[in-house]
Backbone as CSV, one residue per row, in Angstrom:
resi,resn,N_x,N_y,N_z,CA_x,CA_y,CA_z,C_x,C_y,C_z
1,UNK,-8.787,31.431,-7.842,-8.350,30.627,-8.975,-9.568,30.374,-9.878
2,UNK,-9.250,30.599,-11.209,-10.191,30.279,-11.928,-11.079,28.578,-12.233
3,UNK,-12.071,28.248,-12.356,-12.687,27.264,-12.502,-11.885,26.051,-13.387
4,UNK,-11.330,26.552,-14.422,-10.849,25.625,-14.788,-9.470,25.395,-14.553
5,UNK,-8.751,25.986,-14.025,-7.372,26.095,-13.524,-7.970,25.403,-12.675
6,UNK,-8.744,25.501,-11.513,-9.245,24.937,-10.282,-9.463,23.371,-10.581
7,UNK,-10.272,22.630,-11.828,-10.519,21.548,-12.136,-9.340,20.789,-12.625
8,UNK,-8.652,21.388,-13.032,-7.242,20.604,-13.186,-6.334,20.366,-12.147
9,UNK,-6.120,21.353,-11.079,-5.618,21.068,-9.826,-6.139,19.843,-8.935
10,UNK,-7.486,20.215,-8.922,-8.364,18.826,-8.376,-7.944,17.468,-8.623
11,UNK,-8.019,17.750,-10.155,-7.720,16.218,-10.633,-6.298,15.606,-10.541
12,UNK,-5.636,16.363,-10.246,-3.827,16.152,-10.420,-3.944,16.017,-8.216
13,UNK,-4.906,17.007,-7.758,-4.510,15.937,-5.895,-4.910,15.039,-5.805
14,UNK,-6.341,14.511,-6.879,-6.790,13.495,-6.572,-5.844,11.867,-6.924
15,UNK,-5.679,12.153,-8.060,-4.161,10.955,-8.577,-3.138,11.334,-7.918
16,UNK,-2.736,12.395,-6.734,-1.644,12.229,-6.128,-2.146,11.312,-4.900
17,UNK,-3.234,12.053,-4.232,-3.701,11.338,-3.486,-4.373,9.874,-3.518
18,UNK,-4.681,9.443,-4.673,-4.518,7.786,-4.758,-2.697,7.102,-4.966
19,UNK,-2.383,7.870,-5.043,-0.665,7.095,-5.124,-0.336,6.735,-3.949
20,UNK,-0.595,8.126,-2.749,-0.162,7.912,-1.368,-1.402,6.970,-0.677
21,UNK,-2.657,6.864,-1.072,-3.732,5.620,-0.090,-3.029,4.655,-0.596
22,UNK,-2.521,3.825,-1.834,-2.031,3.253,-2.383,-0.744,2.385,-1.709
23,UNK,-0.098,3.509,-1.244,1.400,3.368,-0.503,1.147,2.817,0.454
24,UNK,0.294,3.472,1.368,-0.482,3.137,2.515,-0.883,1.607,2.661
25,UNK,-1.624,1.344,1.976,-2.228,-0.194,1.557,-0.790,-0.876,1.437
26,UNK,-0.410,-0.455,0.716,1.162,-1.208,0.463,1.878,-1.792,1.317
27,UNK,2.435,-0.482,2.293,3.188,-0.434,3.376,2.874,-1.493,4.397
28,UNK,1.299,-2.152,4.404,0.430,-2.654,5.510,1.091,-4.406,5.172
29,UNK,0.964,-4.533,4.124,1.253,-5.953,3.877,3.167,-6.078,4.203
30,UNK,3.589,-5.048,4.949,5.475,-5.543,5.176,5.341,-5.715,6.396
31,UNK,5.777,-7.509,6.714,5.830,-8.000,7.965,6.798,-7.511,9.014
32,UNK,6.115,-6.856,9.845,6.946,-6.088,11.081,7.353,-6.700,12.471
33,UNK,7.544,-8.127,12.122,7.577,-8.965,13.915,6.657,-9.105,14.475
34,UNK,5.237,-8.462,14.172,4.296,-8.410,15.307,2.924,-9.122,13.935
35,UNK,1.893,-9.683,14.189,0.618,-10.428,13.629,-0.164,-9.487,13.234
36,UNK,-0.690,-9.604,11.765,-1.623,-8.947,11.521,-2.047,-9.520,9.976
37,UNK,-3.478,-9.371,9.517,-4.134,-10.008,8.755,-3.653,-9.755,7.539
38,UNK,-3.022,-8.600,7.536,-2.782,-7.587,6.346,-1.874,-8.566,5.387
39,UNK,-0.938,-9.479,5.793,0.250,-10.121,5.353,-0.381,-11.024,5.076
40,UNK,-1.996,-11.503,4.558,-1.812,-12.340,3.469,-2.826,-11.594,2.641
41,UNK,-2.978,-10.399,2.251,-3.629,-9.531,1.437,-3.349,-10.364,-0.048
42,UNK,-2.351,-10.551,-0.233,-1.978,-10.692,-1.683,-2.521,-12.482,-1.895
43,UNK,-2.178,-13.062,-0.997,-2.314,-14.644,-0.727,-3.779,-14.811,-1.676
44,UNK,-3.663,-15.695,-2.690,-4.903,-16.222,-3.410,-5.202,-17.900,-3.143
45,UNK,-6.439,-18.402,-3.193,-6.470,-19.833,-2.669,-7.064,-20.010,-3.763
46,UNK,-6.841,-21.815,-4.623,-7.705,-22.159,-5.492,-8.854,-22.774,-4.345
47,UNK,-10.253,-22.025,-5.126,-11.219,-22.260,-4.162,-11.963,-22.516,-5.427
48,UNK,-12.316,-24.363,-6.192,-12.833,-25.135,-6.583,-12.561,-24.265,-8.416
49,UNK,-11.300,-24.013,-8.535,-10.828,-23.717,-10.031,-10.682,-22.178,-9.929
50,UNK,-11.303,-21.355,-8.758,-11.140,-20.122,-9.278,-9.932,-19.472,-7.887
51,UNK,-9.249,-18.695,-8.621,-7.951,-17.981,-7.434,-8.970,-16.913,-6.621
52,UNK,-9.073,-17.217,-5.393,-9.915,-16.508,-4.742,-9.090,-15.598,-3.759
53,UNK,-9.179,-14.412,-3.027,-8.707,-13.999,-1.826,-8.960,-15.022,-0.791
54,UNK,-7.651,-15.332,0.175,-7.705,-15.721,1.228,-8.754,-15.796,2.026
55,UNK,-8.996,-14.213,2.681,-9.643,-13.897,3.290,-11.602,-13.492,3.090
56,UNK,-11.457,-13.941,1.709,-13.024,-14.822,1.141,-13.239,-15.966,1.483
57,UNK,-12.569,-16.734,1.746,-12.415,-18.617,2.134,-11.957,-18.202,3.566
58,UNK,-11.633,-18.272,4.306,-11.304,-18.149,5.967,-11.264,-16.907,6.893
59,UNK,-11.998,-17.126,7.904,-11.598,-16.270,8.759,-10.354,-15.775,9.564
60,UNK,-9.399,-14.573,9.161,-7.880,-14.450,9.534,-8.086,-13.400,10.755
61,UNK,-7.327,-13.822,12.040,-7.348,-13.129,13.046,-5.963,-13.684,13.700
62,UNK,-6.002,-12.591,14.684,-4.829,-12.529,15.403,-4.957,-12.436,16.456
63,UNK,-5.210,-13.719,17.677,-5.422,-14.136,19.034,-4.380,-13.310,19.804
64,UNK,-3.004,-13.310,19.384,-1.965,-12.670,20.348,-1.098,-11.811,19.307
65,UNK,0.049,-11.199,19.837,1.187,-10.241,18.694,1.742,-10.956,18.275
66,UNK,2.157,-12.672,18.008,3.018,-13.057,17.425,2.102,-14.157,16.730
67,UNK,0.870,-14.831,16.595,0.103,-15.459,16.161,-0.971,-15.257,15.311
68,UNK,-0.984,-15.978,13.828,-2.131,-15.511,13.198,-2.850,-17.015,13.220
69,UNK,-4.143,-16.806,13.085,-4.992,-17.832,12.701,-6.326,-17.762,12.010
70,UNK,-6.229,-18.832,11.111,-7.027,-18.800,9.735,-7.295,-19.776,10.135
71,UNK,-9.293,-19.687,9.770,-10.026,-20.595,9.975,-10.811,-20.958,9.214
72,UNK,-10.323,-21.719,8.141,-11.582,-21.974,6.720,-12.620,-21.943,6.995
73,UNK,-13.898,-21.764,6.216,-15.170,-22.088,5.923,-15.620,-23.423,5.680
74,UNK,-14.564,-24.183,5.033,-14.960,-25.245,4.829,-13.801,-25.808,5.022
75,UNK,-14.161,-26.964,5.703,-12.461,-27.979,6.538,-11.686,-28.418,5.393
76,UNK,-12.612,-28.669,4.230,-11.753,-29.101,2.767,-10.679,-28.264,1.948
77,UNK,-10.630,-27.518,2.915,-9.660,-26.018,2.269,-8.718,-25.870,3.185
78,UNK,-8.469,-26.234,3.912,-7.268,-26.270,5.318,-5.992,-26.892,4.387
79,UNK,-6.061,-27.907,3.453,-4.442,-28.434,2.771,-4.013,-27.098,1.361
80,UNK,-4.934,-26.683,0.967,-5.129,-25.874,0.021,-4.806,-24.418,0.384
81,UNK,-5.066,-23.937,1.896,-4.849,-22.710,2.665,-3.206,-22.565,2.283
82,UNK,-3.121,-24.152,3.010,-1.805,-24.247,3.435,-0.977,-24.180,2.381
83,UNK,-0.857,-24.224,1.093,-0.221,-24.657,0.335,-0.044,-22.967,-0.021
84,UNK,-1.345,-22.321,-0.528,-1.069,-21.073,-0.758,-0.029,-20.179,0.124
85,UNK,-0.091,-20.097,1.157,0.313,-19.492,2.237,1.797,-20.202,1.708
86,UNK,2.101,-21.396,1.398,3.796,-21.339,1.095,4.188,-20.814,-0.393
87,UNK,2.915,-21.085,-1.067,3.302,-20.405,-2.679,3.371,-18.967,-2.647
88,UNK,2.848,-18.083,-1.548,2.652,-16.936,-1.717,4.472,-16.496,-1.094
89,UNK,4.754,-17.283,-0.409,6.774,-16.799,0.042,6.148,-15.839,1.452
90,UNK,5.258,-15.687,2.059,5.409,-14.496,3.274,6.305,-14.574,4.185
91,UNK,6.972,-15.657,4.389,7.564,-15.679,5.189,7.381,-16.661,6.151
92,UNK,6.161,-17.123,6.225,5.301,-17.774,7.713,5.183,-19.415,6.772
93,UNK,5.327,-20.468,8.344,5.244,-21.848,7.934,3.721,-21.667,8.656
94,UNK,2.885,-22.020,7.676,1.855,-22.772,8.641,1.557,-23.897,9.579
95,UNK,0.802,-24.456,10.821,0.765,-25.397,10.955,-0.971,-25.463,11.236
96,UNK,-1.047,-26.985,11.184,-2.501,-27.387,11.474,-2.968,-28.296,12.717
97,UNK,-4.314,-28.127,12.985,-4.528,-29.128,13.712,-5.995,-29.870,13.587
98,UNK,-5.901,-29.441,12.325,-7.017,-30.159,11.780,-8.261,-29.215,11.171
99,UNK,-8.837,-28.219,12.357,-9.624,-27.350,12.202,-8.932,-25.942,11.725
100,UNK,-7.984,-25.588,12.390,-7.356,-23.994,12.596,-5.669,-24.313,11.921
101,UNK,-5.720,-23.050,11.150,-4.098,-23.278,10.619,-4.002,-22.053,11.228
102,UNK,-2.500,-21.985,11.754,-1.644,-21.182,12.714,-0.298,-21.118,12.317
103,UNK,-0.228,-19.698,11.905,1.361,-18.998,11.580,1.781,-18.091,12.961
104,UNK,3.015,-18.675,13.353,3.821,-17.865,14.107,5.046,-17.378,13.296
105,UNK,4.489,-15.795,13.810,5.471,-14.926,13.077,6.940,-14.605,13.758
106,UNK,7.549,-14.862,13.467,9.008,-14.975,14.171,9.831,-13.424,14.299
107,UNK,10.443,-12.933,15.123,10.732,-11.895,15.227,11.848,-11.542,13.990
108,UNK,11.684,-10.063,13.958,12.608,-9.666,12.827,14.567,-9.944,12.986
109,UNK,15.312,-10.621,12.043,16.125,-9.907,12.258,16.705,-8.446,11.502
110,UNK,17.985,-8.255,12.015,18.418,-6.618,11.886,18.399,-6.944,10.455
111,UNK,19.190,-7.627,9.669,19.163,-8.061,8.103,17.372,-7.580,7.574
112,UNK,16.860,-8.745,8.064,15.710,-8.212,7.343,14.932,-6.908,7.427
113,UNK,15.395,-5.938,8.840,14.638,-4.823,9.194,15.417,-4.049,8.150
114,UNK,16.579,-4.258,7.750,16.951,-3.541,7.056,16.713,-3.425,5.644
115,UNK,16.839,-4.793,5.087,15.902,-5.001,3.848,14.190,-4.138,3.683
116,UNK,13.574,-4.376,4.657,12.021,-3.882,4.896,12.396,-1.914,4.945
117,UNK,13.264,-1.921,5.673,13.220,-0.035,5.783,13.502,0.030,3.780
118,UNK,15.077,-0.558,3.745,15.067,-0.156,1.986,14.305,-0.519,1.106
119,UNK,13.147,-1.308,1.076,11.933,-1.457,0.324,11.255,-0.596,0.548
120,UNK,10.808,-0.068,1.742,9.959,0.792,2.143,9.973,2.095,1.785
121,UNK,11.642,2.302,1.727,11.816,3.894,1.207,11.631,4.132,-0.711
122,UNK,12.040,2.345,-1.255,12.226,2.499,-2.476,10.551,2.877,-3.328
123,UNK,9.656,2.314,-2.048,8.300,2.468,-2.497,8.054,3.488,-2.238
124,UNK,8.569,4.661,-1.076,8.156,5.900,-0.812,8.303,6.817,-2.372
125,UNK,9.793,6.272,-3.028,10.540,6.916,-4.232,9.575,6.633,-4.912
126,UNK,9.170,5.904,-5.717,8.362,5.640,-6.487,6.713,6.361,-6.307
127,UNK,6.651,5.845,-5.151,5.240,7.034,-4.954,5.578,8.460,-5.185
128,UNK,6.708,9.282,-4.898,7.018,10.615,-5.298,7.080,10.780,-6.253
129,UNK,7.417,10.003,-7.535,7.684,9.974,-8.504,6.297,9.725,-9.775
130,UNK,5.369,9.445,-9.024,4.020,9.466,-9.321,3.379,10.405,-9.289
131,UNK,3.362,11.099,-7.891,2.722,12.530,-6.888,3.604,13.628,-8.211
132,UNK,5.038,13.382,-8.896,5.583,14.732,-9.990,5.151,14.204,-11.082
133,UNK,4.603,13.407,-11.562,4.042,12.804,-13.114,3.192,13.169,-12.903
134,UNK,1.711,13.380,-11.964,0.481,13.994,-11.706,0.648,15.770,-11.916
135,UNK,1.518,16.168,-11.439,2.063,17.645,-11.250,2.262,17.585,-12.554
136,UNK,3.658,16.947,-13.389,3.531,17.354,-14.424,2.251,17.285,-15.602
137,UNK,1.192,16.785,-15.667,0.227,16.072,-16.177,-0.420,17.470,-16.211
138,UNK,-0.433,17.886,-14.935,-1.312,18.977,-14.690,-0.690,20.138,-14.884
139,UNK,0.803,20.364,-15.096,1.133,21.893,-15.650,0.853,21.827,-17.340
140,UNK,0.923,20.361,-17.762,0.660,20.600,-19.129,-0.663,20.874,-19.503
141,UNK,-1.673,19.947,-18.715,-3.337,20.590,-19.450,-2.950,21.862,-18.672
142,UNK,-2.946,22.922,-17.958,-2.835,24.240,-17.858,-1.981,25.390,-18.835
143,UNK,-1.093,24.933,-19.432,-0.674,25.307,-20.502,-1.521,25.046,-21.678
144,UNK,-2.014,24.339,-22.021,-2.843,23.980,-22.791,-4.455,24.769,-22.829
145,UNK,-5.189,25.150,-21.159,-5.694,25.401,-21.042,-5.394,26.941,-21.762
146,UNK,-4.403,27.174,-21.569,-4.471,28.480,-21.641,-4.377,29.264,-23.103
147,UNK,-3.888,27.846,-24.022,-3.699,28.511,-25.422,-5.387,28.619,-25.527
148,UNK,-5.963,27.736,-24.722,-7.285,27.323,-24.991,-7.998,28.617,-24.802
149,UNK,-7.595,29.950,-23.779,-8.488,30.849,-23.649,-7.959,31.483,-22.020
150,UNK,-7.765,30.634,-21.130,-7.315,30.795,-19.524,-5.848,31.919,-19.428
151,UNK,-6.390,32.803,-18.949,-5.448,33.535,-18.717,-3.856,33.458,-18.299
152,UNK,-3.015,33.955,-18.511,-1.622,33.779,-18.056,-1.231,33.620,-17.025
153,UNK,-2.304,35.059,-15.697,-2.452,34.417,-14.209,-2.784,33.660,-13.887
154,UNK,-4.657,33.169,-14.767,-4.700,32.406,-14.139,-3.737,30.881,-14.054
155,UNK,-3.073,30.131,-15.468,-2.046,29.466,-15.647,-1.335,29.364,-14.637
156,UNK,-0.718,30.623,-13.968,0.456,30.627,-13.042,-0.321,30.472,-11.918
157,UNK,-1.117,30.799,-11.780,-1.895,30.756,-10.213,-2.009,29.144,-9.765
158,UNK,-2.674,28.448,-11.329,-2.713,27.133,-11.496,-1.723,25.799,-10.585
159,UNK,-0.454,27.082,-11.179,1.248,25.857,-11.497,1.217,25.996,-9.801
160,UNK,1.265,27.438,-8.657,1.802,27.375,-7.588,0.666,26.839,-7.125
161,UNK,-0.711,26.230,-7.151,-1.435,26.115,-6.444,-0.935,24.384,-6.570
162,UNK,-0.619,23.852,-8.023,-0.329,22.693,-7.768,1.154,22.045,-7.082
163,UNK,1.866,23.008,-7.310,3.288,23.209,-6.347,2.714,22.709,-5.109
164,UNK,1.915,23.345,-4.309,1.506,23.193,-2.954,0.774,22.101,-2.627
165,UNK,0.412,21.422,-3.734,-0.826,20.501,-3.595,0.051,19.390,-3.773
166,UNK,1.150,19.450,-4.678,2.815,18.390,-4.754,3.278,18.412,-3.252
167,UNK,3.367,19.470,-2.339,4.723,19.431,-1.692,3.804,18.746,-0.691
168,UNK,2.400,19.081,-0.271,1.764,18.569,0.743,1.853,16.988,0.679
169,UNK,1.705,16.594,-0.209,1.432,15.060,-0.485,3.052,14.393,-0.259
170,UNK,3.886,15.061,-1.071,5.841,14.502,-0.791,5.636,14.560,0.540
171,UNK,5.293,15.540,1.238,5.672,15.869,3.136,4.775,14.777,3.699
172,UNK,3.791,14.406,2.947,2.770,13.066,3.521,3.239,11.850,3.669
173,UNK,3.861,11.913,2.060,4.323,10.316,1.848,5.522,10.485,2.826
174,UNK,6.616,11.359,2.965,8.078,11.277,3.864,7.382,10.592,5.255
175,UNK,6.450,11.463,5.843,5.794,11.079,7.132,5.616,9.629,7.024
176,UNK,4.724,9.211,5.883,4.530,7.738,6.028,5.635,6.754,6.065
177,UNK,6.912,6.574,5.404,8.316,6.395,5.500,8.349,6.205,6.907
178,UNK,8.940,7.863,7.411,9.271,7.495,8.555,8.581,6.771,9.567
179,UNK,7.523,7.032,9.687,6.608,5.801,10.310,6.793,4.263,10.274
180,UNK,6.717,4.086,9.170,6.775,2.994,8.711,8.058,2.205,9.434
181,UNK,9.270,2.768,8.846,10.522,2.720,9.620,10.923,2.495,11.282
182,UNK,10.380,3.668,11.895,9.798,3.446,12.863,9.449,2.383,13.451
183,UNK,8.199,2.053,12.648,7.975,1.091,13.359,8.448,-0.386,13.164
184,UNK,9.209,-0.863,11.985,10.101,-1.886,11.672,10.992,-1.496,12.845
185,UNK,11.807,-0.621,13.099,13.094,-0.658,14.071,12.805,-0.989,15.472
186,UNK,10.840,-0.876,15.672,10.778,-1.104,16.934,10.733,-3.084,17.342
187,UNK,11.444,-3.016,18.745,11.516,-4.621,18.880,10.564,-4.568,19.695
């Protein structure tokens, strides 16, 4: 493949391939029955006027599979944790005991596993739908390239090389889906 056919392919796996790390990251923050830090990714704390990450202000760990616990930095942030953690909707009531706030995550029901699989797939859609806007992005600078000077093969060599570089990433993201799924259905 020619160099610049080649540099346009590059750039069209590389924006496919940030759609699917993307998904990935995504997928991490949907509460699955079982504890993990990931589910207050989004959670912001006012930490003295400014919206800070959670997990800049407290230490978040997970002692057992159904228990998280957040441990401020500073004890003056334990009513403020708490408050975020209900403004943010995750799902989880906090409680305190002065030092340590503690969310028990309650097991899924079938309703909500089912809600979580059809979010999950609607985000898979949308990531595919990103991974063919990159594809298309990239058959057009190759057309382009080519009024530019790039040969007709090379053009076509271009389109199937990015065909392949599309289907790998769709067959990635499906994998991640089913996984995902997977592992929501498991109790």
């Amino acid at each position: 493949m020619l160099p610049k056919a080649k540099e346009i392919v590059d750039a069209a796996d590389a924006k496919m391939q940030d759609a699917v790390d993307f998904l990935e990251e995504d997928l991490k923050n949907y509460r699955v029955g079982k504890a993990s830090p990931a589910i207050f990714n989004g959670v912001t704390v006012d930490y003295y006027g400014t919206a800070t990450p959670l997990n800049q202000v407290a230490s978040i760990t997970t002692p057992d599979a159904k228990t998280i616990a957040i441990q401020p930095w500073e004890r003056s942030m334990i009513g403020k944790i708490e408050k975020a953690i209900l403004d943010a909707n995750v799902g989880l009531t906090p409680s305190n005991n002065g030092e340590i706030i503690r969310c028990m995550v309650p097991a899924l029901t079938e309703e909500r596993r089912k809600d979580l699989i059809k979010k999950a797939k609607a985000q898979g859609e949308t990531t595919k739908v990103t991974v063919r806007n990159a594809r298309r992005d990239g058959i057009d600078l190759l057309k382009k390239a080519q009024k530019e000077g790039l040969s007709e093969d090379g053009e076509k060599e271009g389109e199937d090389e990015l065909q392949k570089v599309t289907d790998k990433h769709v067959k990635s993201i499906d994998a991640i889906i089913a996984a995902k799924e997977k592992e929501i259905l498991t109790v």
